[in-house]
Every structure is written in structure tokens, then in C-alpha cells.
N, C-alpha and C positions, 0 to 999 in steps of 0.2 A: 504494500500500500504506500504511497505515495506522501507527503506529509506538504501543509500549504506549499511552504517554499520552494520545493521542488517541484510543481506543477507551474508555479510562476514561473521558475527556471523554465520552462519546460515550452510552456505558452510564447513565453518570450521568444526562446529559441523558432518557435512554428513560427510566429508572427514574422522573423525577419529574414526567413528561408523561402518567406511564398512573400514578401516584400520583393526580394531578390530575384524571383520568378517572373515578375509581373511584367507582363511589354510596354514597354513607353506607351505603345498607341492598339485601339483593338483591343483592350480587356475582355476576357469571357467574363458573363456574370458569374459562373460556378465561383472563380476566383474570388472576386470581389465580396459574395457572399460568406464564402468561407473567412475571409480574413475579418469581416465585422464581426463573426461570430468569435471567432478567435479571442480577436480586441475587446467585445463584449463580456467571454469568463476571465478575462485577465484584469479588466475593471471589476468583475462582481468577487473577484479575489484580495485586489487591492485593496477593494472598500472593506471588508471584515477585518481589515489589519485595526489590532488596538490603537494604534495610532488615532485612528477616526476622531471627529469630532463629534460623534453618536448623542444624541439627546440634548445638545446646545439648541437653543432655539433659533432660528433667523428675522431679522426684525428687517 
């Protein structure tokens, strides 16, 4: 099993191996959906870091 930080290792690594893939011009959508999706659990990763500012409220 995996532990957070190594999936962010990990996401990271995917995110900029298919960055690296991408053609200047002509993207397939496959591509493009994949990497939002990518980018999307690597933010829902970041955000559970204690770090967070969780329960402040925004005025």
C-alpha cells in the first residue's frame, strides 16, 4: 500500500511524463482529459495535507 506521499511522488511523476508527451499543436482529448484528472487527485491530495487552512473562515 502506498502511503500519501508517495502517490504524490507518484502523480507528480505521471503528470510530467504525459506533460512531456503532449504535441505542441493537435492534442487528442484522451490526453488532455487524463492529465486534468491526474492534476485533479494531486490537488485532492495536497488539500488533506495538515498544512491546510481547514475550518478558518473566509470573510
Amino acid at each position: 500500500m502506498e502511503t500519501r506521499q508517495e502517490r504524490i511522488n507518484k502523480l507528480k511523476e505521471q503528470i510530467a511524463d504525459l506533460k512531456s508527451r503532449l504535441p505542441a499543436h493537435s492534442v487528442k482529448p484522451p490526453m488532455l482529459i487524463e492529465l486534468e484528472e491526474l492534476e485533479e487527485q494531486l490537488e485532492l491530495l495536497l488539500g488533506a495535507e495538515p498544512e491546510t487552512k481547514e475550518g478558518k473562515e473566509k470573510i
